[in-house]
N, C-alpha and C positions, 0 to 999 in steps of 0.2 A: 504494500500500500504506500500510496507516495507520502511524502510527512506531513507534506501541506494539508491533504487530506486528512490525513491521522489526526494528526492534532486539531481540525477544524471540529472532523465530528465528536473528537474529546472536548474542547470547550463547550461544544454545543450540548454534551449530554449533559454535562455538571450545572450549565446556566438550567434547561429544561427542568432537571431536578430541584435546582433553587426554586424555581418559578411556581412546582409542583405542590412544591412545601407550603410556601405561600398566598397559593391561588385564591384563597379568602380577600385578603388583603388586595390582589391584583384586581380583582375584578372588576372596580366599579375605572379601570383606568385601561379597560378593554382586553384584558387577558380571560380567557375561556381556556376551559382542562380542553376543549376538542380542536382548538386553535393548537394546545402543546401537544397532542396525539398526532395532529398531520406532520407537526414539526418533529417528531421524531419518526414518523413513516418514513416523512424525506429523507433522516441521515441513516435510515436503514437501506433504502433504495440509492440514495448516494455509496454507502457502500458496498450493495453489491454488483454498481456499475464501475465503482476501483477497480474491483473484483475481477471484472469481465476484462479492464483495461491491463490491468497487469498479467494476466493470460496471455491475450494476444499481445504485450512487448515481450514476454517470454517467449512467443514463435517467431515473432517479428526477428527478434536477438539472436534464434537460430537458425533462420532463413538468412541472415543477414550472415551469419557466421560460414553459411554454404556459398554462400554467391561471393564472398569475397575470398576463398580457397580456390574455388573456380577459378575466379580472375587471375590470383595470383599463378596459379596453373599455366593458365592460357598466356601469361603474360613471359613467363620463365620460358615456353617454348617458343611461342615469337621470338625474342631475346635471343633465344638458341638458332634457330634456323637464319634468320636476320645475319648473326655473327657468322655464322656457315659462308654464306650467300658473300658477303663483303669480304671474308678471307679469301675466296677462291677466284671471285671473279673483279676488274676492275669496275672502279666510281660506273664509268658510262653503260657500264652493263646492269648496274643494279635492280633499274626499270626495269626490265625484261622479266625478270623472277619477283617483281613485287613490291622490292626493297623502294621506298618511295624518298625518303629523307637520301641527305648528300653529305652528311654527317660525317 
């Protein structure tokens, strides 16, 4: 859970609680128990949408951790074939096999 999150629905329950305590006293200054029951529905439903969100950055995180193995793959054998290509044959030739830089 993120901490922003965390700690938001933590203040939120403690005041909810204060408020709960007190609801006699609040009421004539528009606080209702059914007003603090939605407001703690929401930090329930707020936290099981964290919930949802930190799942998917967990797949996100290993999707991201495949695609950049990939890359660095794809990128090491370009690199390799590249070098090939520019050891054996000269500059004006490089175009012909691909090699596009003059590097």
């Amino acid at each position: 859970m993120s901490k922003t999150i965390d700690l938001q629905i933590e203040k939120s329950r403690v005041l909810i609680d204060g408020l709960r305590k007190n609801i006699e006293s609040l009421k004539d200054k528009g606080f209702s128990t059914e007003e603090l029951d939605r407001m703690s529905a929401e930090l329930d439903e707020l936290k099981v949408a964290n919930d949802e969100c930190d799942q998917v950055r967990e797949q996100l995180s290993q999707k991201v951790k495949k695609v950049n193995g990939i890359l660095t793959n794809v990128k090491e054998k370009f690199a390799e074939k590249k070098k090939t290509i520019k050891g054996y044959y000269p500059q004006e030739e490089w175009i012909r096999y691909g090699v596009q830089d003059k590097r």
